[in-house]
C-alpha positions as a Markdown table, in Angstrom:
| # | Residue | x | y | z |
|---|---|---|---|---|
| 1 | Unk | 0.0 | 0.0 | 0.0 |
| 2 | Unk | 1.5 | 3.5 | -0.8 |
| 3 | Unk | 1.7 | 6.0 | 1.4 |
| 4 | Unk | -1.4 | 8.0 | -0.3 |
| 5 | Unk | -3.4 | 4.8 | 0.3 |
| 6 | Unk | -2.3 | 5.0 | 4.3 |
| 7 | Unk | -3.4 | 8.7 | 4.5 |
| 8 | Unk | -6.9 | 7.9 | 3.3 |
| 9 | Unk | -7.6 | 5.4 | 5.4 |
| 10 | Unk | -5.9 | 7.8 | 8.2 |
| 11 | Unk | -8.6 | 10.4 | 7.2 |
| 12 | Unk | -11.6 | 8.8 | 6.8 |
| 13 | Unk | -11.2 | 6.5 | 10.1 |
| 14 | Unk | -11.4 | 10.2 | 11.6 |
| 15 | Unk | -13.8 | 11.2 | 9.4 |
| 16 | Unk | -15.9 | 8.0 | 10.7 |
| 17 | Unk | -15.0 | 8.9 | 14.6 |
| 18 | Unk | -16.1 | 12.8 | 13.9 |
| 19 | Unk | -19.6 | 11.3 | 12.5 |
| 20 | Unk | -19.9 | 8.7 | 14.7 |
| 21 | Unk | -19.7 | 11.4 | 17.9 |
| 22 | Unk | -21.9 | 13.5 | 16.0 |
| 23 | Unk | -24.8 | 11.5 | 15.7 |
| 24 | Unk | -24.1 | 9.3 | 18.8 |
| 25 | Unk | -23.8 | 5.8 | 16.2 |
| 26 | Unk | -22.7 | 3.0 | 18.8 |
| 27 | Unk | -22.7 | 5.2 | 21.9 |
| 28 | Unk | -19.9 | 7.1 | 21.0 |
| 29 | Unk | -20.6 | 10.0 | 23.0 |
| 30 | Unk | -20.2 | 8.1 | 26.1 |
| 31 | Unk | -17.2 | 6.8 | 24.7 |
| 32 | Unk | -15.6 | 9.7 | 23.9 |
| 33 | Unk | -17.0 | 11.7 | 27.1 |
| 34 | Unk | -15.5 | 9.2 | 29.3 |
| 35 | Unk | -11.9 | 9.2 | 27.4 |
| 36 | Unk | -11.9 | 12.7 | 27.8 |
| 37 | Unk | -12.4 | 12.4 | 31.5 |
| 38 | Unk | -9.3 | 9.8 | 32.3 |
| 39 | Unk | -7.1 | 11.7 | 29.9 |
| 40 | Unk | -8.0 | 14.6 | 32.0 |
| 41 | Unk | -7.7 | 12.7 | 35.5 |
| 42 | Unk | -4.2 | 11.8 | 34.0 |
| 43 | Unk | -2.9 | 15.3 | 32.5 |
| 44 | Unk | -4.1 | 16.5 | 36.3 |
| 45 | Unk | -2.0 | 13.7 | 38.3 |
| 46 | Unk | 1.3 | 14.2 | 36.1 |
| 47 | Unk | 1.1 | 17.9 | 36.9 |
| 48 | Unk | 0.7 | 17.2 | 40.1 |
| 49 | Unk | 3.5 | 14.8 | 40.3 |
| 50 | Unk | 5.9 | 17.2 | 37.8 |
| 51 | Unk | 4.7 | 19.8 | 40.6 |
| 52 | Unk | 6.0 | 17.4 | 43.5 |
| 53 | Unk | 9.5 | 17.1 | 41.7 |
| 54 | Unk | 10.4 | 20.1 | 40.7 |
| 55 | Unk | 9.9 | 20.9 | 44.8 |
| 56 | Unk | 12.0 | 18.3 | 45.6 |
| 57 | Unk | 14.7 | 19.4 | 42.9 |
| 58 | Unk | 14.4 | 22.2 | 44.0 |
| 59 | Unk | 14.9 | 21.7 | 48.0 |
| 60 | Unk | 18.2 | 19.4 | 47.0 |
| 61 | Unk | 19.6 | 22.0 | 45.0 |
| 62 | Unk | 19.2 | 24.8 | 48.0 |
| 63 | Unk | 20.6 | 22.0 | 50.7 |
| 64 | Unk | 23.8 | 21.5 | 48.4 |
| 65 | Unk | 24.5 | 25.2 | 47.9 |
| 66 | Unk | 26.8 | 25.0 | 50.7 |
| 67 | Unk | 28.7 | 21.8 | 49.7 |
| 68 | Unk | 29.3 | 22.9 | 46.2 |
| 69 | Unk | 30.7 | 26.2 | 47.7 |
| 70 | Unk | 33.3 | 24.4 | 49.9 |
| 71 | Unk | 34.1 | 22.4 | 46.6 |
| 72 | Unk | 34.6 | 25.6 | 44.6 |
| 73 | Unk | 36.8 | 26.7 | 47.4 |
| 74 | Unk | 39.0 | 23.5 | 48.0 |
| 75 | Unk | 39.4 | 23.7 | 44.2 |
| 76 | Unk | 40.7 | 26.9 | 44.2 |
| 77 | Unk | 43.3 | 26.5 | 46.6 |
């Protein structure tokens, strides 16, 4: 199949999805609703978990201030 053939069949299964949420065919509004929600509840949790991180980069990298400034100085000498 050449690559034309692959981007048809790309766009009209997402041509199929659009109509099938638009005129609820199969339940698809559900579907779709409730994928929505858990991609939501997920985007929410890795923010919150980026969030946690970047807190606990950021408390390391204050508490080793000190250390790296001793460093600096025994290098120097």
């Amino acid at each position: 199949m050449n690559l034309f053939g692959k981007i048809s069949i790309l766009i009209w299964t997402i041509v199929f999805i659009a109509a099938a949420i638009m005129f609820d065919w199969f339940g698809s509004r559900d579907i779709a609703e409730n994928l929505l929600d858990s991609s939501q509840t997920a985007v929410e949790k890795l923010s919150e978990t980026g969030d946690y991180m970047q807190d606990a980069i950021d408390v390391v990298s204050e508490s080793s201030e000190p250390v790296r400034e001793d460093v600096k100085e025994k290098v120097a000498e």
